[in-house]
N, C-alpha and C positions, 0 to 999 in steps of 0.2 A: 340699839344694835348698830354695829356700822355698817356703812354702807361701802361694800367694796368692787361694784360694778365698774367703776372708775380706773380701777388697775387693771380689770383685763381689755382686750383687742376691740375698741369701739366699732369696726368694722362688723368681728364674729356677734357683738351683744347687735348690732342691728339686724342680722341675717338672723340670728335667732327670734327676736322679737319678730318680724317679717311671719317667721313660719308660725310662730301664736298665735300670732294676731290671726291666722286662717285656721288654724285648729278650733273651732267653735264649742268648745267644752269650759266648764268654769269650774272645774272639784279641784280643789285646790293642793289637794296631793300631786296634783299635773305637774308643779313646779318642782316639785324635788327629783322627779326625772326624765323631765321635758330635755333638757341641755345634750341626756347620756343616748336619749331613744334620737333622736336629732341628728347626731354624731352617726351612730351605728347605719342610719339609715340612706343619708348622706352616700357612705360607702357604697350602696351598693344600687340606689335607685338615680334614675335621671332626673331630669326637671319635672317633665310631664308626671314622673312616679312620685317625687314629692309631693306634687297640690293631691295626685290624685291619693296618696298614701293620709295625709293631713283631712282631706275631703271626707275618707274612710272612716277615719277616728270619730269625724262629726257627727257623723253618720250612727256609730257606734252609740256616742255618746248621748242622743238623741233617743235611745230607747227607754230609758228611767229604769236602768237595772244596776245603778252605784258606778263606781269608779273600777271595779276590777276588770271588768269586757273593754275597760279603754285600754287597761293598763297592758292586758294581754297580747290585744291586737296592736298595739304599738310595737312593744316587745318582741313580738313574735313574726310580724310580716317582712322585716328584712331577712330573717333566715328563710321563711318558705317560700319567698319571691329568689333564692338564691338555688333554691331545688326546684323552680317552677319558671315565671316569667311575670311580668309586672300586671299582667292582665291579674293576676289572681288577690291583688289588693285591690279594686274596685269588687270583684268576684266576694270574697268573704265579708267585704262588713256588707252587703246587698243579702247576703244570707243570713247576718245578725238577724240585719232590721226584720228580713223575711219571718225567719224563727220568732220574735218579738212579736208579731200581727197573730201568731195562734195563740193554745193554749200552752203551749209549750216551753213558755219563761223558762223555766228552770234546766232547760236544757243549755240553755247557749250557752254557761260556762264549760260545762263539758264538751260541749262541742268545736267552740274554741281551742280548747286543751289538746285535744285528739286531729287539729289540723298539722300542727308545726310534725310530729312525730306521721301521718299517715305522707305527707310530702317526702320526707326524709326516706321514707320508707319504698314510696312510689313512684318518686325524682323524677316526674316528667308531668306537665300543668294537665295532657290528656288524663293520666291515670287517676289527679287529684281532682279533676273533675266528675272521674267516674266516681270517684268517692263519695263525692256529695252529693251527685246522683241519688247515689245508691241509699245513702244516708235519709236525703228528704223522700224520695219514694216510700221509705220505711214509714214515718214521721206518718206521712198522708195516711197510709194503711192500717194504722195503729191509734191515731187520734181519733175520738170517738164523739159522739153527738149522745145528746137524750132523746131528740128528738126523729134525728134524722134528718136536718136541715144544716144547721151550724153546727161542726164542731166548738164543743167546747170541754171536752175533757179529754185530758193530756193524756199522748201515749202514756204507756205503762213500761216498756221495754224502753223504751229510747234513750234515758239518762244511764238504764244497765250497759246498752249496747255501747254508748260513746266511751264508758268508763273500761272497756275492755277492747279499746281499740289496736294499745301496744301486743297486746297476746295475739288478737287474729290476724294483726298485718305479719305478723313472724312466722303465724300458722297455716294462713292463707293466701293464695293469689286473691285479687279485687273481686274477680270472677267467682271463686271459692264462697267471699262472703257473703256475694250477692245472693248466693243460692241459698245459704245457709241462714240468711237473713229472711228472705222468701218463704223459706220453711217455716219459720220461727212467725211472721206475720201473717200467715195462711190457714196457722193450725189455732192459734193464740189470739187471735185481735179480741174475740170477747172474752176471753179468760183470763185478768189482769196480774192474779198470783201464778199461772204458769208461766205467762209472758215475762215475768221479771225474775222467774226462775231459770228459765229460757236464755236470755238474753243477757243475762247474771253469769252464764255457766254455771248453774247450780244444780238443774236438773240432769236425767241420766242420759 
């Protein structure tokens, strides 16, 4: 293969490398669009937002859940620091890692998903905080123990509820789905197949 590093701006190939070498992730899909997430991000964050942005991905990338929760949150925190404020890339990969320590793995991807579009939706870093507020209160309420000590078995609602994010932020004020959320883990935390009917919008 050639090596074509050498024709472009030796300056841009060291600032890039620069930001690798801090991004502490090693999947090797990183490289194919490490240069594009770079660029985009550049635009829109300061210095302090790049380590702390780069810090974030480590972060991310640190929970042993594959390369897609890197990919996302790369992808996707310069658009919702552009409806919010730079605070909220230390804020969401702190909630990865968060979500990662339950039993609740399989949520993060959806949860991730459902951030860039609840910011869009609620344009202000208070409102997206209430989100995940609202979000992780659910989470707590819904996650279940055998015993009664540790949690260890994963809400039941929580992947319906993230997956139906784009319909209730259209349908609801924040306020709306906290209530409606409230309802859904008050009436359902031990009934697993109504909860994911529930929070599905399946049920009546």
């Amino acid at each position: 293969m050639t090596d074509t590093t050498s024709e472009l701006d030796p300056v841009f190939n060291e600032e890039m490398q620069i930001y690798r070498d801090q991004l502490k992730c090693g999947f090797k899909q990183l490289d194919d669009v490490f240069t594009d997430c770079m660029e985009e991000a550049q635009a829109v964050f300061s210095e302090q937002g790049m380590a702390d942005y780069l810090s974030g991905a480590s972060l991310v990338c640190m929970i042993g859940r594959g390369f897609e929760p890197v990919l996302i949150y790369l992808e996707e925190m310069p658009q919702i620091v552009q409806h919010t404020d730079e605070s909220m890339v230390k804020i969401i990969s702190q909630c990865v890692w968060d979500f990662s320590r339950t039993p609740n793995g399989k949520s993060i991807l959806p949860f991730l998903q459902s951030i860039p579009e609840a910011a869009r939706r609620l344009g202000s870093t208070e409102q997206l905080q209430h989100y995940i507020d609202v979000i992780f209160d659910m989470m707590k309420r819904t996650t279940r123990s055998i015993h009664g000590h540790v949690d260890t078995i994963p809400s039941d609602g929580l992947p319906e509820l993230l997956n139906q994010t784009t319909y209730l932020l259209n349908e609801l004020s924040i306020e709306g789905i906290k209530n409606w959320i409230d309802y859904g883990a008050n009436n359902y935390r031990n009934h697993p197949e109504r909860q994911k009917d529930y929070f599905s919008l399946q049920s009546e």
